[in-house]
C-alpha positions as CSV (number, residue, x, y, z in Angstrom):
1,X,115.0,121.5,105.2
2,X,117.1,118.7,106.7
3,X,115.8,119.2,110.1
4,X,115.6,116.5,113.6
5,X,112.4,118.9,114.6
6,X,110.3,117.6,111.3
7,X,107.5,114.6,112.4
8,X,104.7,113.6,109.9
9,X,102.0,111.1,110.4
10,X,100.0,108.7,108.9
11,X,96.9,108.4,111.0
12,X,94.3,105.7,109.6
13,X,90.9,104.1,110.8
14,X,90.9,100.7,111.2
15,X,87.4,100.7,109.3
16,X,88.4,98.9,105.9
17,X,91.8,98.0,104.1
18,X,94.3,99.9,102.8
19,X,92.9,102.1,100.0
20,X,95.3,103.7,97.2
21,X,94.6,107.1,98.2
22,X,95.3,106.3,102.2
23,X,98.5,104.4,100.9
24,X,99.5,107.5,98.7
25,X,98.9,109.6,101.9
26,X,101.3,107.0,103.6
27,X,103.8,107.1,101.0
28,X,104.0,110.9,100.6
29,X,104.5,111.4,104.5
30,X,107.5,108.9,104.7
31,X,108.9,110.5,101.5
32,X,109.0,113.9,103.4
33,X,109.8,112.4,106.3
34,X,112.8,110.2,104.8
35,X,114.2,113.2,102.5
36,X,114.2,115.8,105.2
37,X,116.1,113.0,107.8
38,X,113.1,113.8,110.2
39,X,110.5,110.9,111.8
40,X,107.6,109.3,110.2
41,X,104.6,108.1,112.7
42,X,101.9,106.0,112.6
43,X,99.0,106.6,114.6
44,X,95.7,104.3,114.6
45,X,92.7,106.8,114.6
46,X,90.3,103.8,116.4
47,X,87.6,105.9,118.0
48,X,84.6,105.7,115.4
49,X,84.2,102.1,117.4
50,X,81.0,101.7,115.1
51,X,82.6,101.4,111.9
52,X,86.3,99.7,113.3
53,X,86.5,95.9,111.6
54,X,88.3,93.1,113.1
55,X,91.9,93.1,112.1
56,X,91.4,96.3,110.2
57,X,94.8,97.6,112.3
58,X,96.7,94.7,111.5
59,X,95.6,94.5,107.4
60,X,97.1,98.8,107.4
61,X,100.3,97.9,108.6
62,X,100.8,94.9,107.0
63,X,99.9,96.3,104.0
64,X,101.8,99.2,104.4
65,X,105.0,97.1,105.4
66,X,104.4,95.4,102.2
67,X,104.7,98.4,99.8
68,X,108.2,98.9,101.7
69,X,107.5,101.5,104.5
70,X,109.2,101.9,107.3
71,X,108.8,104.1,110.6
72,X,110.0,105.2,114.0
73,X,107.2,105.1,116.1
74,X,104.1,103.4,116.2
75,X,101.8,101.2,117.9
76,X,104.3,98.0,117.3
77,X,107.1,100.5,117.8
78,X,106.7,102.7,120.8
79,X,108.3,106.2,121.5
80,X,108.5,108.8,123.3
81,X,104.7,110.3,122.7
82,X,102.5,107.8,123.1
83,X,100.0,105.6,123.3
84,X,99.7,105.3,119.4
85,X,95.8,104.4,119.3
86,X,93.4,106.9,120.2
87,X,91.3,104.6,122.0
88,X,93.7,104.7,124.4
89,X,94.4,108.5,125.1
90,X,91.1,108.8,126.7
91,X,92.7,110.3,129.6
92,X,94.4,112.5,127.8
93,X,91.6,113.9,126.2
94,X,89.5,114.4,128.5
95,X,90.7,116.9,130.8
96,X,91.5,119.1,127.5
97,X,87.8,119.0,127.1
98,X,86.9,119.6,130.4
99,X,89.3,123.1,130.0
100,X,87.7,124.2,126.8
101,X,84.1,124.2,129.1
102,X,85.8,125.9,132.1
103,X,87.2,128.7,129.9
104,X,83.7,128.9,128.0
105,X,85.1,127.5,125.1
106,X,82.5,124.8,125.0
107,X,79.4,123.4,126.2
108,X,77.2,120.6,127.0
109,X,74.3,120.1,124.0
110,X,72.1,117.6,124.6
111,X,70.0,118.3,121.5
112,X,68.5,114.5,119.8
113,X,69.4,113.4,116.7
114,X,65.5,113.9,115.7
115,X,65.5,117.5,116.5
116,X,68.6,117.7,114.8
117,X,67.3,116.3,111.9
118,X,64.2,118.4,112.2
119,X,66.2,121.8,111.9
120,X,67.8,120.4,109.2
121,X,64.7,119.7,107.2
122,X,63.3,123.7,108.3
123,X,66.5,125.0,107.1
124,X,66.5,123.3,103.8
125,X,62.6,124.6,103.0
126,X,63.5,128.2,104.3
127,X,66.7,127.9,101.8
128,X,69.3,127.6,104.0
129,X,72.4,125.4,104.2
130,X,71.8,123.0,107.0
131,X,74.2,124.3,110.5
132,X,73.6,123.6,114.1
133,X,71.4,126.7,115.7
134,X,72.8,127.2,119.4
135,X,69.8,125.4,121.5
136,X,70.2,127.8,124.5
137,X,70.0,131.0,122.3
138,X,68.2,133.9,124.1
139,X,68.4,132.0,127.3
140,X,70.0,133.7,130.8
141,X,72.2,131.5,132.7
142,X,69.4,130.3,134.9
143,X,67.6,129.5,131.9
144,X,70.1,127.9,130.2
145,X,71.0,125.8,133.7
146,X,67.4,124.9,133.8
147,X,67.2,123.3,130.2
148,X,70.2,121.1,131.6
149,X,68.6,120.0,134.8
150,X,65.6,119.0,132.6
151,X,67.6,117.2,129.9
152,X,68.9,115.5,132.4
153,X,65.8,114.1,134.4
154,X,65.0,112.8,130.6
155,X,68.5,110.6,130.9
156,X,69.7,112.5,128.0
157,X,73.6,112.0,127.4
158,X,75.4,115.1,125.8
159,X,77.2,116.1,122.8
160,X,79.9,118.3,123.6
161,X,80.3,121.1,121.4
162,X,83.2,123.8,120.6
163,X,81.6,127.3,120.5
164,X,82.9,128.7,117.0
165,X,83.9,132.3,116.9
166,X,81.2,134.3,115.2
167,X,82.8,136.5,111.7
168,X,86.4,135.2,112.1
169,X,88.5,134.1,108.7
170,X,90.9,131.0,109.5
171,X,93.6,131.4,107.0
172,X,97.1,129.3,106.1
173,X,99.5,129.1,103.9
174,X,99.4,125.6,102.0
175,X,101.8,123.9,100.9
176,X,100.0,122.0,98.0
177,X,97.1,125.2,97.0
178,X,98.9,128.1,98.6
179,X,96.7,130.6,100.4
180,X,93.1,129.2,101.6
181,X,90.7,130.8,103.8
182,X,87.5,130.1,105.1
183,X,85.2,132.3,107.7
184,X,84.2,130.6,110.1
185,X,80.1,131.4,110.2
186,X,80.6,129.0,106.5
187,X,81.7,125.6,108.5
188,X,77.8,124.9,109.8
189,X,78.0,126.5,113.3
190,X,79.5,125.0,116.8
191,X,80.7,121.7,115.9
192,X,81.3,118.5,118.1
193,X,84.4,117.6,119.9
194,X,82.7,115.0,122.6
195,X,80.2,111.9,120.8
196,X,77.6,111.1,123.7
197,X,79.8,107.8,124.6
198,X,82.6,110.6,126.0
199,X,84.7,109.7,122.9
200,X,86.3,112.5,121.1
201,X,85.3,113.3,117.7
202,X,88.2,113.1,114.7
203,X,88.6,117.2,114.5
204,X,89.5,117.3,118.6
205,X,91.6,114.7,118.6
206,X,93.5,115.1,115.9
207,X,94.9,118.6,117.2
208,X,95.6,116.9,120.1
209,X,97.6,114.1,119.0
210,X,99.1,116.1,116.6
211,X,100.5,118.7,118.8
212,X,101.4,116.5,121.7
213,X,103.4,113.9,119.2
214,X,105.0,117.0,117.9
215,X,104.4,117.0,114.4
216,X,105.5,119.9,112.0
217,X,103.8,119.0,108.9
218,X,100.1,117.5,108.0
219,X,100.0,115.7,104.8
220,X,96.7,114.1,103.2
221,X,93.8,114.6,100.9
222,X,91.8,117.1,99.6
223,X,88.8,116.2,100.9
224,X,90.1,117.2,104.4
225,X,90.5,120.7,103.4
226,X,87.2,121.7,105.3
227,X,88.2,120.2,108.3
228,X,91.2,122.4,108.6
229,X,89.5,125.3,109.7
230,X,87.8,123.6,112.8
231,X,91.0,122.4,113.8
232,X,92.6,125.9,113.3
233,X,90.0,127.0,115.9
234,X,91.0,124.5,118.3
235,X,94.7,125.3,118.3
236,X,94.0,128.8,119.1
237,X,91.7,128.2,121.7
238,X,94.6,125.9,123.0
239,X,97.0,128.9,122.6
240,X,98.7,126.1,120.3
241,X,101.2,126.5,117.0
242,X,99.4,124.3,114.3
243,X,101.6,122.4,112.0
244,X,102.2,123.5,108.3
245,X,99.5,121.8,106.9
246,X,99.4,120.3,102.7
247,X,96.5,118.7,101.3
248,X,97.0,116.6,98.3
249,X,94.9,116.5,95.3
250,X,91.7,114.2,94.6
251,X,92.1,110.8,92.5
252,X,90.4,110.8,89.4
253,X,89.5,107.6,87.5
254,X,91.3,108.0,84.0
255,X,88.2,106.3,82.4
256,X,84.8,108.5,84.2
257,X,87.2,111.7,85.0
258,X,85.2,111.6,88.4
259,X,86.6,110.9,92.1
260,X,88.0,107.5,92.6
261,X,84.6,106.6,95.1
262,X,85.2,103.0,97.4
263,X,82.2,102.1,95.8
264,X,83.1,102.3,92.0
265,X,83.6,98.6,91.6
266,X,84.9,98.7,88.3
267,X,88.0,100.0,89.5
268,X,90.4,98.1,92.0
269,X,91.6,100.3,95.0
270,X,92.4,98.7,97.7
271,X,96.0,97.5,98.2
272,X,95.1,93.9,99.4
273,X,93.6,93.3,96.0
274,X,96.8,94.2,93.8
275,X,98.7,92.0,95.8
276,X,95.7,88.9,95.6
277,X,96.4,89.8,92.1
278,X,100.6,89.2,91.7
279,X,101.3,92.8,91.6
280,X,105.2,93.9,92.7
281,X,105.2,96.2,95.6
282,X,107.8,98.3,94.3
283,X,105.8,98.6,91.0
284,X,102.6,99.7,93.3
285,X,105.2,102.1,95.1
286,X,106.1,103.9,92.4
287,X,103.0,104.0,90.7
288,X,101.4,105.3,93.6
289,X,104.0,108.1,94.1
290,X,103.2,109.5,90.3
291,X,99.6,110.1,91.5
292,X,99.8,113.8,92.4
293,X,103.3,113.8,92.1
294,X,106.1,114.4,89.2
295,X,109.9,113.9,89.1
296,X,112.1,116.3,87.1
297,X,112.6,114.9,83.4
298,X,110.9,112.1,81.4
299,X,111.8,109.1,83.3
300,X,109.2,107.1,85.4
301,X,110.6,103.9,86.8
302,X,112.4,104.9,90.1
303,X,113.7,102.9,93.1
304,X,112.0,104.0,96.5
305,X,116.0,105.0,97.2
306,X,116.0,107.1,94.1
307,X,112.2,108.3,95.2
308,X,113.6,109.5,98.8
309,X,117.2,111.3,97.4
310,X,114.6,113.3,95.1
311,X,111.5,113.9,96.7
312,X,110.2,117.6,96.7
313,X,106.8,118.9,98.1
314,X,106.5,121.7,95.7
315,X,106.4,119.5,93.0
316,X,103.2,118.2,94.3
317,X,100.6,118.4,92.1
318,X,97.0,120.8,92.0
319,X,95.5,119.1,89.2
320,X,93.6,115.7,90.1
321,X,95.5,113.0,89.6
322,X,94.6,110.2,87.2
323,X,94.3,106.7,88.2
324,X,94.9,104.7,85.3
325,X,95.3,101.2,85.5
326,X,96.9,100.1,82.4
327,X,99.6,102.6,83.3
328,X,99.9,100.6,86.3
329,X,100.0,97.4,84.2
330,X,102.7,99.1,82.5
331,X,104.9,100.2,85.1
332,X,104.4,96.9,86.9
333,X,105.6,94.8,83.4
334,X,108.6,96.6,83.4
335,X,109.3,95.6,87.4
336,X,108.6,91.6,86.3
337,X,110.7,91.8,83.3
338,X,113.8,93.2,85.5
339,X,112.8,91.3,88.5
340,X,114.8,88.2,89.7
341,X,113.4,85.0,88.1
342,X,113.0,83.5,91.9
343,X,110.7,86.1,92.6
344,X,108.6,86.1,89.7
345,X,108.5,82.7,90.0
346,X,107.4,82.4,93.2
347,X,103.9,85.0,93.0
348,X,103.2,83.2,89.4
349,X,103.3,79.6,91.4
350,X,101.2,80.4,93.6
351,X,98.4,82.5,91.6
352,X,98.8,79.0,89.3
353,X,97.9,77.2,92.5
354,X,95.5,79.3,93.8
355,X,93.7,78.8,90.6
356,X,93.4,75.3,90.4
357,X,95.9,74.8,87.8
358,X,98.8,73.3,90.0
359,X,98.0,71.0,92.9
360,X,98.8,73.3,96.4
361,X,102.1,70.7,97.2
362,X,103.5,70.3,93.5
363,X,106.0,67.9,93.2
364,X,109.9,69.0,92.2
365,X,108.9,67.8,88.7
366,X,105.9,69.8,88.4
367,X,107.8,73.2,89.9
368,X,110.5,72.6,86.7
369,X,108.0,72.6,84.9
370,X,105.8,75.5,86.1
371,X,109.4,77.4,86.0
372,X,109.6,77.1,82.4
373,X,106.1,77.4,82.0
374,X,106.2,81.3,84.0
375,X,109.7,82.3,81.9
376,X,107.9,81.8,78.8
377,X,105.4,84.1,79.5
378,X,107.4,86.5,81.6
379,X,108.1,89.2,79.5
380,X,104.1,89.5,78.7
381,X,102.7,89.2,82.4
382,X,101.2,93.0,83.9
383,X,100.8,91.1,87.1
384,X,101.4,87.5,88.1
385,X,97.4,85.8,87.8
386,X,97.7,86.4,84.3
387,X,99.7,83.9,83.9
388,X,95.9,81.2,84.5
389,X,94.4,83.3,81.8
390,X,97.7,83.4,79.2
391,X,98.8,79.8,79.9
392,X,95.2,78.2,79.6
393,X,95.8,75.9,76.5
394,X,98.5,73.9,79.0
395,X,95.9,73.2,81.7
396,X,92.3,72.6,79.5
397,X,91.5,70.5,76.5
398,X,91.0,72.8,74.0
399,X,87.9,72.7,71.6
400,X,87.5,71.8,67.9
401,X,89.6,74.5,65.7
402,X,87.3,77.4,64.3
403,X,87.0,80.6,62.2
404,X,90.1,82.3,61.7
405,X,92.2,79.4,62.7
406,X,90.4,76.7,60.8
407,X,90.6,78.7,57.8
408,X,94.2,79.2,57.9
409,X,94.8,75.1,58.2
410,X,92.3,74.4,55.4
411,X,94.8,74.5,52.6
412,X,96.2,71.0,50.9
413,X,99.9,71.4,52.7
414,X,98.9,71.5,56.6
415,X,98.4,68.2,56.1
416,X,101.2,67.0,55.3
417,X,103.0,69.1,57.5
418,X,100.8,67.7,60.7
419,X,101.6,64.0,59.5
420,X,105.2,65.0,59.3
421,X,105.5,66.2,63.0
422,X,103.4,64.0,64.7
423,X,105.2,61.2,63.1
424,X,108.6,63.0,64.3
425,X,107.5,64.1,67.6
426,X,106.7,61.0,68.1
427,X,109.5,59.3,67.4
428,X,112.0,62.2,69.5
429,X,113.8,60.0,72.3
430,X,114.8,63.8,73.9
431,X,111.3,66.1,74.0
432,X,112.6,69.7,74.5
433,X,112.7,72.8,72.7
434,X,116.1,72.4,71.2
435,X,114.6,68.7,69.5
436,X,111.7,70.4,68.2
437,X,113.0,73.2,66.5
438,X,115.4,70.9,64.8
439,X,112.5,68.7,64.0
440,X,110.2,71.4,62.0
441,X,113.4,73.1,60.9
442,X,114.0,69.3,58.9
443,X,110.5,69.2,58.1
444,X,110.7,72.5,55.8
445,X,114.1,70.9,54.3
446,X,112.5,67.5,53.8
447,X,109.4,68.8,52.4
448,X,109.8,72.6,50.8
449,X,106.9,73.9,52.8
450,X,108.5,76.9,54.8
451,X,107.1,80.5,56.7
452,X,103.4,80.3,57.6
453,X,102.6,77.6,55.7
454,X,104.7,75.5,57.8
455,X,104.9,77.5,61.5
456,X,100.8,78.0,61.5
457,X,99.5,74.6,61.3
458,X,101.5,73.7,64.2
459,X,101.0,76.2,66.5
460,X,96.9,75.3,65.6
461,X,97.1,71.7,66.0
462,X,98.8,71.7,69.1
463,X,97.8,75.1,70.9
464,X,94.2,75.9,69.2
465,X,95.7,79.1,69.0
466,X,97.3,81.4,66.4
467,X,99.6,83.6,68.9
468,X,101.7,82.7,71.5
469,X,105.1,82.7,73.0
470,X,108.2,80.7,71.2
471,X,106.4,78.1,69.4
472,X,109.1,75.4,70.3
473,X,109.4,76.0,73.9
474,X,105.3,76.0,73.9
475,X,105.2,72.5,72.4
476,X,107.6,71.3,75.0
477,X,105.4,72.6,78.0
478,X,102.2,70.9,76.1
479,X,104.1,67.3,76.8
480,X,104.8,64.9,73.7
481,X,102.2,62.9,74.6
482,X,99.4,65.9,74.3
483,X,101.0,67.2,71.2
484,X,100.7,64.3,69.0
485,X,96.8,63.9,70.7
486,X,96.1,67.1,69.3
487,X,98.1,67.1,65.9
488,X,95.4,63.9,65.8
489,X,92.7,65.3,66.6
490,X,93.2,68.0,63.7
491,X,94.2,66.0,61.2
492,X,90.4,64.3,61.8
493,X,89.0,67.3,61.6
494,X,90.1,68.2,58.8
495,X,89.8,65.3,57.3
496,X,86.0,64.7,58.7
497,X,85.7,68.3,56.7
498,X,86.9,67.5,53.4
């Protein structure tokens, strides 16, 4: 399909941040785009004014440059077919609507919102889905002119509407469903192109953009699917070819099996928030692309490289796609564990800063330390502010021993193993790991006391905790001065129990 002709889009609203199922639209439009050697565009979609937040342009793209996308044109990279925010293609717009009127194609409404809303409620007690009812039905053309004039002397503003062909079936040929069709008396009657501010609605505009930026294929979501016909109508009033047009499957949460909704707060969606988090972009790449998506074989880690050489539309995916986060824990453990140690430790500094734990200008000492501190628990992390939640017991006091672990220390040789080492420790001119493996390792020798017996007490006395990382490299990261403190502080305990 390697083709120069083939442009996709991404076309977001600067309403909000990057979602997951935006960014998987994103990501499954530069794929095509980067597999078939064709261009991938960005266009901001900016005329719902209303809902538009400050810096909600600059939070898509920056986000979307973080997860590794590129592209050729844009509103920070200019082409050949701009502007690149509809905001500013009013010109452009305008006399298109002005054409659709003049060939009778659309008209003027200047129905209000309230008698909107009061067909609405008639239609629902008669039993009827809710559509708009053509306000100058019946009318002649002086009649009709006449109910302008008047809405006019009011200073009503209009609607402009597109006058939907009565009986007609819009049909394509999609590339993620195959054949759909819809009539078009189902969509809810003539629809707006115009809001009352002059500003084109989403339907009008994008058939506009699309065919004057040339694009060949329209990926995105499901939930667009009824749009498609509305635009369908508008190409052909335009005597326009409409692009091939694939609309991806919903997002399910793994958990509910219901549509990922923005306002499910028990489930993180937004990009911004993985990355808060310590997540790797690449990790959030690829798990993205296995949302509706599957590769040939088994395998599920993949380079964005190995994503582009293989990418195939057909093997999108009908079924919803499940949005599971600990299989995105998963896929972004194995990214830390091959990632470079600088860049692991660099987003586990600064989650231990953010936290509190580490003061926001550490000291050269202090980032040795942290370094060590982050490689011990590399291998474990899912994402990078773990590492406040795993490494707690080096940044609190922790409390008195109890239940499982005071029971396992209550036995007549921790003591004498707690004596040993805190005497030992104590005593080590060199406090690193190396010294204090050697140290417990003479300790079993010296004393017979060997496995559990020996190995637990520690790891209680000086971490309050039965599990852990290396014990030896944890005791070293707790400081000789804390460890014997809490060896201490044990051996009262369990002496103030006896």
């Amino acid at each position: 399909m390697a083709n120069d002709a083939i442009r996709v889009r991404y076309a977001p609203s600067p309403t909000g941040h990057l979602h997951i199922g935006n960014a998987r639209t994103a990501i499954f439009n530069y794929l095509f785009a980067r597999h078939n050697k064709g261009k991938f565009i960005i266009r901001i979609e900016d005329t719902d004014t209303k809902r538009n937040v400050e810096d909600g342009e600059r939070s898509q793209l920056e986000n979307l440059k973080w997860l590794g996308l590129d592209w050729d044109e844009g509103p920070d990279k200019p082409g050949d077919f701009g502007p690149y925010r509809q905001s500013e293609r009013q010109d452009i717009y305008t006399p298109l609507i002005q054409q659709l009127m003049d060939e009778g194609k659309a008209y003027e409404s200047y129905r209000t919102e309230e008698e909107l809303e009061a067909d609405r409620e008639a239609q629902k007690a008669r039993g009827e889905m809710p559509h708009y009812e053509y306000e100058y039905a019946g009318m002649s053309d002086e009649e009709r002119q006449a109910a302008i004039e008047a809405a006019k002397a009011k200073g009503l503003k209009p609607v402009i509407r597109f006058r939907v062909p009565k009986n007609h079936d819009y049909a394509w040929d999609d590339i993620v469903k195959g054949n759909v069709s819809f009539n078009s008396d189902s969509i809810g009657g003539d629809f707006v192109i115009a809001k009352r501010d002059g500003m084109p609605t989403y339907n009008f505009a994008v058939v506009v953009d699309d065919h004057l930026m040339k694009i060949s294929h329209v990926f995105r979501g499901d939930d667009h699917v009824a749009n498609t016909p509305k635009q369908l109508m508008i190409y052909e009033a335009f005597g326009w070819q409409a692009p091939q047009f694939g609309h991806m499957s919903l997002i399910i949460s793994a958990d509910t099996g219901k549509k990922l909704s923005k306002r499910d707060e028990t489930v993180l969606q937004f990009i911004e928030q993985y990355r808060d988090l310590g997540y790797l972009p690449e990790a959030m790449f690829n798990f993205i692309v296995l949302l509706g998506w599957s590769p040939v074989g088994e395998d599920e880690i993949f380079s964005v490289k190995d994503f582009i050489k293989m990418y195939d539309e057909n093997r999108l995916s009908k079924s919803p796609a499940k949005f599971d986060s600990k299989k995105l824990e998963w896929i972004n453990n194995q990214y830390v564990k091959a990632s470079d140690e600088d860049v692991v430790m660099d987003l586990a500094l600064q989650q231990l800063i953010k936290a509190g734990n580490l003061p926001a200008d550490p000291d050269t000492k202090t980032i040795e330390w942290a370094r060590k501190l982050i490689n011990v628990y590399k291998q474990q992390m899912s994402y990078m502010a773990q590492i406040n939640e795993m490494a707690e017991v080096f940044f609190h006091e922790p409390e008195m021993v109890s239940g499982d672990a005071l029971a396992e220390i209550q036995n007549e040789t921790a003591p004498v193993v707690l004596k040993e080492f805190r005497d030992r420790i104590a005593d080590l001119p060199i406090f690193d790991k190396v010294q204090i493996l050697a140290t417990i390792k003479q300790i079993q020798k010296d004393t017979g006391i060997k496995g559990r017996k020996l190995w637990m007490p520690i790891r209680i006395a000086v971490t309050h905790e039965m599990h852990g990382p290396e014990l030896p490299e944890s005791i070293e990261l707790v400081g000789k001065e804390t460890a014997v403190k809490h060896v201490q502080q044990t051996l009262d305990q369990l002496e103030a129990n006896n």
